[in-house]
N, C-alpha and C positions, 0 to 999 in steps of 0.2 A: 493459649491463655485466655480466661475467661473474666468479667468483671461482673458484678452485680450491675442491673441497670440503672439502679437509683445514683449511682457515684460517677453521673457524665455531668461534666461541665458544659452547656452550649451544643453537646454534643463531641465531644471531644472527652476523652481519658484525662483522667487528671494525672497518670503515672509523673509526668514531670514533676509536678510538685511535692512528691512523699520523700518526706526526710528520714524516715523507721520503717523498719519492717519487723513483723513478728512473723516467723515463720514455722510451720506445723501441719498439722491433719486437722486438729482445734476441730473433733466431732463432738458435738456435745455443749463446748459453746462454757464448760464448766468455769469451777473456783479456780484449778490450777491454771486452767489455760487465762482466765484473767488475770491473774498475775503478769503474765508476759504480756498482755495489754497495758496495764498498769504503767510500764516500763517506757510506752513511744510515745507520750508528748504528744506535742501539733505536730498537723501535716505525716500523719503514724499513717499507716494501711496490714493490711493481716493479707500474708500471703501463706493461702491452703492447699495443701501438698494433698490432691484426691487420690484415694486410692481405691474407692469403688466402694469399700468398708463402712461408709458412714452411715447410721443408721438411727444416731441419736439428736442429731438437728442436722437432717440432709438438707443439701443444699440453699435456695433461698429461706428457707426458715431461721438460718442463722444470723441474720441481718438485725432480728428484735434482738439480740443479745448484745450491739455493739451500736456502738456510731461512727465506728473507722470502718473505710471499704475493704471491703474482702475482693482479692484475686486470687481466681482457683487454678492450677496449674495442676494437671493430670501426670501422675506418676510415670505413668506411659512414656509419654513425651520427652521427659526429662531422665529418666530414669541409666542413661547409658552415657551421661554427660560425666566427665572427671569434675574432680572437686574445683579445678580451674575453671573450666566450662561452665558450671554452674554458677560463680562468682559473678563471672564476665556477664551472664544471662541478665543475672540482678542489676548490673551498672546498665545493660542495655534498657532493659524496664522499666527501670527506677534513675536514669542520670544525677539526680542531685540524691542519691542517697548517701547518707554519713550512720546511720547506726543498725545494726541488725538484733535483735532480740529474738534466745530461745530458750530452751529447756536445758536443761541439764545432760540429756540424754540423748540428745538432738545428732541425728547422721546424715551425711547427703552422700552426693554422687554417687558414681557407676557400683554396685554391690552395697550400697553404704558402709566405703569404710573410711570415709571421714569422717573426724568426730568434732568437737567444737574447739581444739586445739588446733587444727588444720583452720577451721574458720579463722580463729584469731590470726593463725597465719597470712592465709590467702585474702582475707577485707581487708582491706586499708581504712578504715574507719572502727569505730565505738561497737564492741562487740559486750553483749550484756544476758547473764547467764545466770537463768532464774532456777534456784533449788526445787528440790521435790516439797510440793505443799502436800498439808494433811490436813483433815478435818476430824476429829473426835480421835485422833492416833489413828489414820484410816489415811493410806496413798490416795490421793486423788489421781485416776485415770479413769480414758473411756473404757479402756476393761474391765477395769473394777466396777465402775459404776455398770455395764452392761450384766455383770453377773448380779448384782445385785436386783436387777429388772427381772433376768429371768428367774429368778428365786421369790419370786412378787414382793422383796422387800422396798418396797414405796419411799417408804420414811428417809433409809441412809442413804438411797439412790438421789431422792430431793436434796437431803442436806449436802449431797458431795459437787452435786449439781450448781445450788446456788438457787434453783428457782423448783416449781413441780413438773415434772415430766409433762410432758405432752407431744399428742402426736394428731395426725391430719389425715383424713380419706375422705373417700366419694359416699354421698348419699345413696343406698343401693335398696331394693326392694326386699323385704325381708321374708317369713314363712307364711307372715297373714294370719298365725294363731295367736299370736299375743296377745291382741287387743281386746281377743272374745274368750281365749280360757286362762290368761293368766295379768299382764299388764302391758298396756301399749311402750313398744321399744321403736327407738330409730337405729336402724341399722346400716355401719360404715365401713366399705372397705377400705383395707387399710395397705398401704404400699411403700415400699422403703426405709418406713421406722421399724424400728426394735417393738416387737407386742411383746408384753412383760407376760409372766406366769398366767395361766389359764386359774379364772376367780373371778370373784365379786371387788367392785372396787369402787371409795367413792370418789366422786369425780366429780366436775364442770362440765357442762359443754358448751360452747361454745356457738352460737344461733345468731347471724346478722351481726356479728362486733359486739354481741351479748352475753353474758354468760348466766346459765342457767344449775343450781344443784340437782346435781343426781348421780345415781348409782349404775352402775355398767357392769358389762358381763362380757369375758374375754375368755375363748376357747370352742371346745365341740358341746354341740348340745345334745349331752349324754343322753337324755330323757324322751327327746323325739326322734329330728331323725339322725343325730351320729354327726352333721356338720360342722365346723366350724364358722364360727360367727364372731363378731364384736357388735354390739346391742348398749345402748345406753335409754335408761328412763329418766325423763325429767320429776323431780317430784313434786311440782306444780301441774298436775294432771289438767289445769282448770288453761293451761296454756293454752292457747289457739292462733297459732304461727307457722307461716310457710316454711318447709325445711328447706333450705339451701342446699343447691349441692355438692360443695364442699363442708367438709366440719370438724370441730376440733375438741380433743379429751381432752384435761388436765387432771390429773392422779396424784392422791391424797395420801389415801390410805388403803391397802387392801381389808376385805370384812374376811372372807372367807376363800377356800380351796373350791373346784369347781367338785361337783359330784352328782350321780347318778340316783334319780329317783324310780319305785317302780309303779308308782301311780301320779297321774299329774297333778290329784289335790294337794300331796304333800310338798310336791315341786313349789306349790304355789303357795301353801301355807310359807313355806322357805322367803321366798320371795317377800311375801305382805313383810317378815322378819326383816328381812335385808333392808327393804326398805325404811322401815322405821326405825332399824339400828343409824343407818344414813341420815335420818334424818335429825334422829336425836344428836349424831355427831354435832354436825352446819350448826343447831343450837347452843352446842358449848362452846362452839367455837365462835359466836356470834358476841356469845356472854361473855368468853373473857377476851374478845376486842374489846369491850366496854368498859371495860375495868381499867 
């Protein structure tokens, strides 16, 4: 079992003191799975059933999402435990736990064929059993919401989300034509997150605890040499800032499908468009915060 490191006391686990637990995979960090945060009170903690699967708020990224600690417990490990065994684990971990909080749908032990009927058997304590939430008549899961990413629909993936997408990689050196035949991009690779549909998208990036608008490019670059890339432009071109090497997208909107040019001025006419479709976005959107 694993803890976030922000949740030590003095150096000590604060496991003794949690009186809740929500227990889940909670990838994603979404509406439905706040719901069952909703539900633990003081002295609450989130305990995350890993199953290698997470790709929508891996690992410590999920901490902005909450202010109860996360304990991650590898399927692996647990995974051959009866529904008893599992129980008894929870009292070991947690001693003064009284209430457990989950889904609806929620199964544990060996094969998962416990279901939450068993739980209310085997806990001696407050068991609390949160319905399937919806948003717009839409299931909120991290399935759903993942199909929605690779379909580049932005919009219903945010709204089911609760907040906009985003995801994290390393500063990487890119082709070196940008700057000189079409517009200077920072280029990031990306690892562990979910990369939504190959397109144009507008974005944030994220620079020093900063955020910057601009528009990104997610897929193979059809046009040159066939690689795949993820490239973001800031559209403050007048910026003049060390790139860090970590960095981070946040995704709005998609503009367009990714596609094949057979000369690079039209590539680029494309582009100056992209851009200033992006930009005129940030504007409306600036106007009617004002409002």
């Amino acid at each position: 079992m694993d803890i976030i490191p922000n949740y030590k006391k003095k150096g000590i686990y604060i496991k003794n003191t949690i009186k809740s637990i929500a227990i889940g995979g909670f990838d994603g960090m979404h509406l439905a799975h706040q719901q069952l945060f909703s539900k633990l009170g003081k002295d609450g903690a989130i305990v995350v059933i890993s199953t290698g699967y997470a790709n929508l708020s891996p690992s410590v990224n999920r901490t902005k999402y909450t202010s109860y600690p996360l304990f991650y417990y590898p399927l692996e490990d647990i995974k051959h435990l009866s529904g008893e065994e599992f129980i008894n684990l929870l009292y070991e971990e947690f001693p003064k736990l009284e209430k457990i909080v989950v889904g609806y749908d929620f199964h544990f032990g060996y094969q998962a064929k416990y279901d939450i009927n068993n739980l209310k058997q085997l806990f001696n304590g407050e068991v609390v059993i949160v319905e399937e939430y919806k948003v717009a008549n839409i299931a909120v899961h991290s399935r759903v919401i993942r199909e929605y990413l690779r379909d580049g629909d932005i919009k219903t993936a945010n709204q089911l989300l609760g907040y906009n997408y985003n995801l994290k990689g390393n500063h990487i050196k890119g082709q070196g034509i940008g700057a000189k035949q079409f517009v200077a991009t920072i280029n990031i690779d990306v690892k562990d997150f979910l990369i939504p549909k190959e397109g144009i998208y507008i974005t944030k990036t994220k620079l020093h605890n900063k955020s910057f608008n601009s528009v990104s490019f997610i897929g193979h670059r059809l046009t040159t040499d066939g690689k795949f890339a993820v490239e973001t432009h800031l559209l403050d071109e007048t910026l003049d800032i060390e790139i860090p090497k970590i960095l981070e997208l946040v995704f709005y909107e998609k503009v367009r499908d990714n596609k094949k040019y057979e000369v690079y001025e039209d590539l680029k006419k494309q582009i100056l468009k992209d851009i200033e479709e992006t930009k005129n976005w940030f504007k409306k959107r600036e106007n009617s915060e004002k409002c």
